[in-house]
N, C-alpha and C positions, 0 to 999 in steps of 0.2 A: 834314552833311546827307545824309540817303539818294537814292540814286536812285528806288530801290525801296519798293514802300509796305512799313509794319513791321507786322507780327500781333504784337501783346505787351499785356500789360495797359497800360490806358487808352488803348487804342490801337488798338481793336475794327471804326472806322468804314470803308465804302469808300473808298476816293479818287476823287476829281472824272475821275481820268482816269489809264491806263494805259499804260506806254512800248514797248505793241506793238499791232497790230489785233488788235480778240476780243474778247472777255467771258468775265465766269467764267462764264456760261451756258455759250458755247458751244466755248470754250477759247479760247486763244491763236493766231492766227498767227505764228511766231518768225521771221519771215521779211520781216516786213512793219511799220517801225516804224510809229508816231502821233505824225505830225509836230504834231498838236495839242498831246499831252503836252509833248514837249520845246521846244516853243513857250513852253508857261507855263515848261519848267523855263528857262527862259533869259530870260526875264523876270526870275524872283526871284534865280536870280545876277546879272542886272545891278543893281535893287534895292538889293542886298547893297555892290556896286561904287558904288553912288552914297551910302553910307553908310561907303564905307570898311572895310568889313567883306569879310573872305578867307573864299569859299566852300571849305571842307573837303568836296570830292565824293568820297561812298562808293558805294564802284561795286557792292559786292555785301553781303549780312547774309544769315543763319541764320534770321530771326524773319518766314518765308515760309507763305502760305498759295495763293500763286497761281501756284506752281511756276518762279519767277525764279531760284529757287536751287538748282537740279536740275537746269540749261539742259543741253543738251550741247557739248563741245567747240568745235563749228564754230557756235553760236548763239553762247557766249560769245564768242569772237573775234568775229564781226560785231559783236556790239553794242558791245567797248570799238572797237574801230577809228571806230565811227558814234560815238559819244558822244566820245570824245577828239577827232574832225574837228570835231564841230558847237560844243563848249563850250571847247577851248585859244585861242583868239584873245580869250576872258575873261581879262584881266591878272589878277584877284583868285581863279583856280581855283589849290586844291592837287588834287590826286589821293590818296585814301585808297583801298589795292585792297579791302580790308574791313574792317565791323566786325565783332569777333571772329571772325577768320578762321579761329580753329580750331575752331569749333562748324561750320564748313560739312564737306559733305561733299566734298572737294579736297584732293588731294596736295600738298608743297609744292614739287614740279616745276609743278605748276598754277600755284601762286602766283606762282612762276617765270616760268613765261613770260608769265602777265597782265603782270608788271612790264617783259619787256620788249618786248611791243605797246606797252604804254603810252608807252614810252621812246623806242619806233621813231614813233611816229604821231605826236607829236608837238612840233613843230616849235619851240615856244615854253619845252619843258624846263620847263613847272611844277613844284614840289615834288611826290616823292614819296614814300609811306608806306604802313603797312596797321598795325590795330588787331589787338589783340588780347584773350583772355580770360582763360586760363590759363597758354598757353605762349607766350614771343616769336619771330616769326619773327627771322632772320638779318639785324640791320639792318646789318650790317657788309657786306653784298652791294654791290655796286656800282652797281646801281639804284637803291638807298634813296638821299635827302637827309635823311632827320632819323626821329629816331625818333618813333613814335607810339605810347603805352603805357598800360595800363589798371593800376591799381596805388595801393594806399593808401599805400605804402610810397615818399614821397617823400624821406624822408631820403635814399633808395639815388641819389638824382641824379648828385649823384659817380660812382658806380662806373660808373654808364650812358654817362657820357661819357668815360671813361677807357677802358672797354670797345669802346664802337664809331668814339670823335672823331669823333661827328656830333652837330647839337643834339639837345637831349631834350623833348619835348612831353608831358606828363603830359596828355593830353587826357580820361582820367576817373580821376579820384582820388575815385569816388561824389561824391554829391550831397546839397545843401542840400536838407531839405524833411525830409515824416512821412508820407511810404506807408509800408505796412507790410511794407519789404523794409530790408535793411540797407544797401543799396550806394545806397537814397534816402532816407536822417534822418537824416544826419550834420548838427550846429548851424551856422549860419555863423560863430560862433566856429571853428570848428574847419575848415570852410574856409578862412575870412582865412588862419587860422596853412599849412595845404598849403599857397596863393598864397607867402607869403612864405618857406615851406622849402624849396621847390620853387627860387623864385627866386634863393636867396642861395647856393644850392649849383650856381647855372652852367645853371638848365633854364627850364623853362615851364610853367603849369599851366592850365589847362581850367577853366570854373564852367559848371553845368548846376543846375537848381531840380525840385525835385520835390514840390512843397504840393498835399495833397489840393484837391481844387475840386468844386464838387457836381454839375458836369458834364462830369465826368475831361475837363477841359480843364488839361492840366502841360504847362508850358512844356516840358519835358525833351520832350514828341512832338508837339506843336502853336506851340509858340513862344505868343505872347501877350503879356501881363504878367508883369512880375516882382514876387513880393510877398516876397521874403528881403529880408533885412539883410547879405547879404555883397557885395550889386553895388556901392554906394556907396567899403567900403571897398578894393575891388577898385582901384573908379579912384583912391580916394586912392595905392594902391600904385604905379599908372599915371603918377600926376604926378610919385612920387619916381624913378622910373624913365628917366621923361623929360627931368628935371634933372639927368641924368647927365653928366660928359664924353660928347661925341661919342668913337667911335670901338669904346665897347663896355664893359661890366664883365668881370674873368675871376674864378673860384674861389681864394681866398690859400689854398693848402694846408695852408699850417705854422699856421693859424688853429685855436683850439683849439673854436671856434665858429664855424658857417658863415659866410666872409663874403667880400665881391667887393671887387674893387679894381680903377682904370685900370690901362692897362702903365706913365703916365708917376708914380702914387703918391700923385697927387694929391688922392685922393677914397676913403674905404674905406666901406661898408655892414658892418653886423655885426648878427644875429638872435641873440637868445637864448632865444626857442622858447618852451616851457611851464617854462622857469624865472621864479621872483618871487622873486629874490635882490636885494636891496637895492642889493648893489654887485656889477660884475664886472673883471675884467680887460681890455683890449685890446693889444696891439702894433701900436704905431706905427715908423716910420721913424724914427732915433735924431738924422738930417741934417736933419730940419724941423721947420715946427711947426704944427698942425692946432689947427681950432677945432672942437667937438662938440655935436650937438643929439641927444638923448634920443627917440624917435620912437614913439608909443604907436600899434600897426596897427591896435589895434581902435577907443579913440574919435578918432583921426587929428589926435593935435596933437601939433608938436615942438615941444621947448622947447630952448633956448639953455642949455650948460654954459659958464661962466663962466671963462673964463683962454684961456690957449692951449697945447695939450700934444703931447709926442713921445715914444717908447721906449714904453717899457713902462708902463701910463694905467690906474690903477685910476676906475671912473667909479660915481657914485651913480646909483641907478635908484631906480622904484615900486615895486618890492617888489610886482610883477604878472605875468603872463604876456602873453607878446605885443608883448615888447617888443626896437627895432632900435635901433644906435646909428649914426650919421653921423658924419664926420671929413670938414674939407674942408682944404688945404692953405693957411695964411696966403701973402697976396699978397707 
C-alpha cells in the first residue's frame, strides 16, 4: 500500500487528503505534515492489524503528479524519519522503500541511505525491502530482510534464494483480470499455478485483481471486491501450507521437480506445473514409508493413493495440469 496517492490509469481520482499542508492549488508546504492524513493512514494499518493482515508500506513511487517524488534531499529525510516515528509501533508494518524504484529519479546511494534512516529510526526493526521494475536493487546489502520482486519468471525462485539467502517475495508476478495491458489479464488458472511455483521452489507470491469495472473501481488501486476465481484457490493453498510440520518447509534440490520437505523427512510436497502426464516419478526416502495424496490446485480436492511407499514411487495422476503430490511419513 502507498503512502503517496498514484497517478496511473484507473486511478485518475483526488484523494480525500494529502501527507503535507497545501493543495495542488496552491502548492505544498514540505515542511509542514497533515496530521489529519496520517491520522486516517494509521487507522487503515491498524484495520489491517485487526484483520491480521501485514501492511506492506511503500514509502516512495514514480506514478506522481503532485511533486511527492521530486522532494529534495532534506524533505525526504524528514518525512521517512516522521513516518517511521509515527507508524513502527504498528506490529503488522513491513517497510517497502519503493515501488519500482528504478523508474524514480534517485541514485542508488539515495536508495542507500533511505534504507539506512529507515534502519536507524526505527526501533522495532520491521521487515525491510524495495520493489522493483526492471532492474533489482542489491538485496544482498545488509539492510534488506527479504526480497521484494516484480517478475513473471517464478520458476527463477531458486536461484533468488541461493543468490542473496534471504526470503523471496514475488510480490507482483502481474495480475488476474482483462485491462487492456498485459501485466493485468493473466487467467487465474495461471495465477493458482505462480502461487504454487513460486511456493514449492522455497518463496512467496503476491495476488492482485485487475477486472475492468464500469466505474474503474480495480481492486489492484482501490481495494473493494474481489470478483476472480484465484482467491478461493489461494487459501485452499493456505490450508495445505498450514498443515505443514511446524518448523518450516525447505527446497529438495536433487528433486527433479520442485519440491519442499521438513529437515526431519517426514512430509514432502511435489508440483508438477503445466505437466498432464498420467504418471510421474517421485523420490522418497529408501528408510520409511509414506503414504500419498494426489492434490488438484485448481478444483482443490485430494485424493487418497492407496498402499504405503518409499524410494523411488512412480504415482498415477489426472492426466491434467496443476497438479501436487503429498507424502506424509507412516506413524
Amino acid at each position: 500500500m502507498c503512502v503517496f496517492p498514484k497517478h496511473y490509469d484507473f486511478n485518475r481520482n483526488e484523494p480525500p487528503h494529502h501527507a503535507f499542508e497545501g493543495s495542488v492549488e496552491s502548492g505544498w508546504d514540505f515542511t509542514r505534515f497533515n496530521p489529519e492524513f496520517f491520522r486516517h493512514l494509521e487507522k487503515r494499518i491498524g484495520d489491517l492489524r485487526e484483520l491480521g493482515i501485514e501492511a506492506d508500506v511503500i514509502l516512495f513511487h514514480p506514478y506522481d503528479r503532485w511533486g511527492y517524488s521530486t522532494m529534495d534531499a532534506a524533505t525526504d529525510e524528514r518525512y521517512l524519519r516522521y513516518i517511521v516515528a509515527r507508524l513502527s509501533s504498528y506490529r503488522n508494518v513491513w517497510w517497502s522503500l519503493a515501488n519500482e524504484y528504478d523508474l524514480m529519479k534517485k541514485t542508488i546511494s539515495d536508495w542507500d541511505r533511505f534504507f539506512r534512516i529507515v534502519q536507524e529510526c526505527d526501533p522495532y526493526q520491521h521487515l525491510r525491502s524495495i520493489h522493483n521494475c526492471r532492474s533489482f536493487y542489491d538485496y544482498g546489502k545488509p539492510w534488506v530482510t527479504h526480497c521484494s520482486i516484480q517478475s513473471n519468471d517464478v520458476d527463477r525462485v531458486s536461484e533468488w534464494i541461493r543468490l542473496y539467502r534471504k526470503p523471496v517475495v514475488v510480490d507482483e508476478c502481474r495480475y488476474e483480470g482483462n485491462i487492456p495491458h498485459r501485466w493485468g489479464s493473466i487467467t487465474a488458472e495461471e495465477m493458482v499455478h505462480r502461487f504454487w511455483e513460486g511456493f514449492v521452489r522455497g518463496g512467496y507470491v503476491g495476488h492482485g485483481e485487475t477486472y475492468m469495472h464500469p466505474e474503474d473501481i480495480l481492486w489492484w488501486s482501490k481495494g473493494g471486491v474481489l470478483y476472480g476465481e484465484s482467491p478461493s484457490r489461494i487459501r485452499f493453498l493456505r490450508d495445505i501450507i498450514e498443515e505443514a510440520p511446524e518448523g518450516g518447509l525447505w527446497p529438495v534440490e536433487s528433486s527433479r521437480d520442485p519440491m519442499l520437505s521438513d529437515e526431519s523427512q517426514t512430509y514432502f510436497l511435489v508440483y508438477f506445473g503445466m505437466s498432464q502426464s498420467i504418471q510421474n516419478t517421485i523420490s522418497l526416502p529408501e528408510n520409511a514409508r509414506y503414504r500419498l495424496e494426489v492434490i488438484d490446485t485448481w478444483n482443490m480436492t485430494i485424493t487418497p493413493v492407496k498402499g504405503e511407499f518409499s524410494g523411488l514411487t512412480t504415482v498415477s495422476l489426472p492426466g491434467r495440469p496443476h497438479i501436487a503430490v503429498r507424502a506424509k511419513r507412516c506413524s
